[in-house]
Every structure is written in C-alpha cells, then in structure tokens.
C-alpha positions as CSV (number, residue, x, y, z in Angstrom):
1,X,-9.9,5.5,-14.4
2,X,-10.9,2.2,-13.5
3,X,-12.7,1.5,-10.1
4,X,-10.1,-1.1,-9.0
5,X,-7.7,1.7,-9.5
6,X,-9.6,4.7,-8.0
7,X,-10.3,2.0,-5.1
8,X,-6.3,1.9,-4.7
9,X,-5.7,5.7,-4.8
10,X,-8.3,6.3,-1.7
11,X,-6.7,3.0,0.3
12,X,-3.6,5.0,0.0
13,X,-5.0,7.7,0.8
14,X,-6.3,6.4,4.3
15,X,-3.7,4.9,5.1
16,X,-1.2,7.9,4.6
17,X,-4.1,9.6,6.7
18,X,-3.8,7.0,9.4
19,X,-0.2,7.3,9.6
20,X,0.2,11.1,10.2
21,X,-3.0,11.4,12.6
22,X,-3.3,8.1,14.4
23,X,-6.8,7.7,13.9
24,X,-9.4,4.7,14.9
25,X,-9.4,2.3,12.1
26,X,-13.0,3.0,12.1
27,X,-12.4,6.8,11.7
28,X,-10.4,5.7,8.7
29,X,-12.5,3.3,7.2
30,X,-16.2,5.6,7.1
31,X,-14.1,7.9,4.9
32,X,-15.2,10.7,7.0
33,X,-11.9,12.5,6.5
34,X,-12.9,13.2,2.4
35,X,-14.4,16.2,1.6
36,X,-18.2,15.4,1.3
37,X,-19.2,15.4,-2.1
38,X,-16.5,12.8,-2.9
39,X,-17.4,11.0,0.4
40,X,-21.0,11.3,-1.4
41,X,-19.9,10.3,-4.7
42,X,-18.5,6.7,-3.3
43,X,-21.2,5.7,-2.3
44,X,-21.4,2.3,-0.7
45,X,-19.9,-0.9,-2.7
46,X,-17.6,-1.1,-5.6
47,X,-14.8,1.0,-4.9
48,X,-15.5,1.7,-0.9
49,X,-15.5,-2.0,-0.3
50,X,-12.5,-2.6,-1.9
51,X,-10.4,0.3,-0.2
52,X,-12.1,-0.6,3.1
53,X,-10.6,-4.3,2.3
54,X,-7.0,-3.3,1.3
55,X,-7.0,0.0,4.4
56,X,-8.1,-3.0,6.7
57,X,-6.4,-5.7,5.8
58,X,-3.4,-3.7,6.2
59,X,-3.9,-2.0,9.0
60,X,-4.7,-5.8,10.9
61,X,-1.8,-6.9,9.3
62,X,0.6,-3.9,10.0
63,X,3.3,-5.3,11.9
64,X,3.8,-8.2,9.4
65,X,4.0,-5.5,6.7
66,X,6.5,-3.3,8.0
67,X,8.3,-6.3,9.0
68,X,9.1,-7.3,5.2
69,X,9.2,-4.0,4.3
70,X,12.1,-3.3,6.8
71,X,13.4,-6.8,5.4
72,X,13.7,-5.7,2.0
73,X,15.6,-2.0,2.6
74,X,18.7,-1.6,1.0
75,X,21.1,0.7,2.8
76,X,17.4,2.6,3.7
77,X,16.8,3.4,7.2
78,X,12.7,2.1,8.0
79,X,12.1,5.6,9.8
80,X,13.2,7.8,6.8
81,X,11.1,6.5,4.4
82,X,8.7,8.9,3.0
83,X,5.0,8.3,4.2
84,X,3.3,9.0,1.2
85,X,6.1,6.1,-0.2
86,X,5.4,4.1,2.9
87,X,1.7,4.2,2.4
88,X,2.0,2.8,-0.6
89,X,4.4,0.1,0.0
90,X,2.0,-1.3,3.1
91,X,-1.0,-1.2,0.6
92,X,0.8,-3.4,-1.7
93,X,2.9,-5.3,0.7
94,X,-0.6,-6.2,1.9
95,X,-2.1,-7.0,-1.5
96,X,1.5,-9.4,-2.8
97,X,1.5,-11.3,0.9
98,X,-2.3,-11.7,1.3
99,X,-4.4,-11.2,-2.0
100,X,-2.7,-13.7,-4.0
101,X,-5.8,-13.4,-6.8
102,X,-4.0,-10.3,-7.9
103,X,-0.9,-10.9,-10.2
104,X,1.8,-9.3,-8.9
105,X,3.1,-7.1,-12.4
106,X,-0.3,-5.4,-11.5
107,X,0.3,-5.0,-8.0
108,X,3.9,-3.3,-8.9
109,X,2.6,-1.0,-12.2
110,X,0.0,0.1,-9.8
111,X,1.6,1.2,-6.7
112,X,4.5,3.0,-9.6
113,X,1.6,4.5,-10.6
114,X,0.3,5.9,-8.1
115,X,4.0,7.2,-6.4
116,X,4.1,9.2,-10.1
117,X,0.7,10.7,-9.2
118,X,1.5,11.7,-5.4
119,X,5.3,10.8,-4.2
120,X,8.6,12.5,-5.1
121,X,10.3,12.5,-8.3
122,X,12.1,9.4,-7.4
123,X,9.9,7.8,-5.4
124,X,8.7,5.1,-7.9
125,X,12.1,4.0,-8.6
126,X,12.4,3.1,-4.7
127,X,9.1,1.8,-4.5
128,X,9.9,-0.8,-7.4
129,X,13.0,-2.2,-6.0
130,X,11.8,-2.4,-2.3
131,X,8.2,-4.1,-3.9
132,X,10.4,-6.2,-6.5
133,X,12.2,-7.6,-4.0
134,X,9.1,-8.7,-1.7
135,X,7.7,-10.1,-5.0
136,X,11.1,-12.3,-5.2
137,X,11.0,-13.5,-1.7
138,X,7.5,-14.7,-1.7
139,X,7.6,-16.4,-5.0
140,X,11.0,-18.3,-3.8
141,X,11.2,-17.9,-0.4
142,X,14.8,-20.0,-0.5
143,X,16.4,-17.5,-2.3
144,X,16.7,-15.1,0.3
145,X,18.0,-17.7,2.7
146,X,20.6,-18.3,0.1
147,X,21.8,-14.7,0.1
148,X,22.6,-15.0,3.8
C-alpha cells in the first residue's frame, strides 16, 4: 500500500475519531489514540506529516467543508450522514478545495476506496456523487449558478 494512501486511511481515521469524541486537535494530531506499536511504526515524517496536513487542514477549514458538503446533498439530510462517510467526504472536500496539486480522479478513486474498506455497502456510491458533484462546481463554478 502506498504511503500517500496509508497517510489517507489514518487522516480518516482521525478525523472520524475527532467527530465521535470531540477531542483537541492536538489530541488528534499526536496520534495518541492508535494502539502503540502502530503509533511506533509511523514514526515521524512521510506518512504522519501528511495525515497531520490533511486531519489539520480540515479540521481549520471545517465549517467551509461542511458547508459545500451540505451544498452538494441530494434529497440527504447533513445530520444523517454516516460519520465514517462523513469523514471521508471532509478529508477529500479538504484535499479538491485546497490541495489543488492532487488531481481530482485521484482524490475521488481514493476516498471510493477507502468507503469500500470501512463504510457501508453503499457508501461509496454516495460518496462519489456527493464528491463528483463538488469536483463539478469547483472546476466551473458557473454551472451551479445556472441550475438555480
């Protein structure tokens, strides 16, 4: 597995932590809630840095986030989304609207990816559309004023 993509799986993870307990983003970021032999096995650099960077980033940028997220639900109520699904889509909504290095195919095929590994049977399928459509808007942001 590739360190980009191990370094996605734990900012996920973090962040779904961070959502069910509240914690400091400092509690979040120092990894102290992993076991400690994979705490141990991170070390520092590489794949810490980069979760710190997307679990941060996010987290500073949260209210942004949820706001496009909330933009881009179909007939989906904000509060009902799942929060492993919703920990996702904040990582990614992050990565498409700030990290603009990253091409957004890989942004998508990741996040599907990881919903396979740890959502619902179906919860790549919403993931997608909600993402796809945030990808849409940000490359044209006209086209969503058109719809209205």
């Amino acid at each position: 597995m590739a360190s980009r993509r191990k370094g996605r799986i734990l900012a996920f993870q973090a962040l779904y932590s961070w959502d069910v307990n509240r914690g400091s983003p400092g509690e979040i970021l120092d990894f102290s809630w992993l076991e400690h032999e994979k705490r141990e096995a991170l070390g520092e650099g590489g794949i810490a840095d980069f979760s710190r960077l997307l679990v941060a980033g996010t987290i500073e940028n949260i209210k942004t986030i949820d706001a496009t997220i909330r933009a881009h639900l179909k007939n989906w109520d904000f509060s009902r989304v799942k929060r492993v699904d919703l920990a996702v889509l904040r990582m990614s909504t992050y990565t498409l609207m700030f990290q603009t290095d990253i091409h957004p195919s890989i942004v998508i095929h990741e996040a599907i990816g990881i919903c396979k590994e740890f959502g619902a049977d179906d919860s790549y399928r919403f993931v997608n559309g909600v993402l796809d459509g945030i990808r849409k808007t940000l490359q044209d942001p006209l086209s969503s004023l058109e719809k209205e």
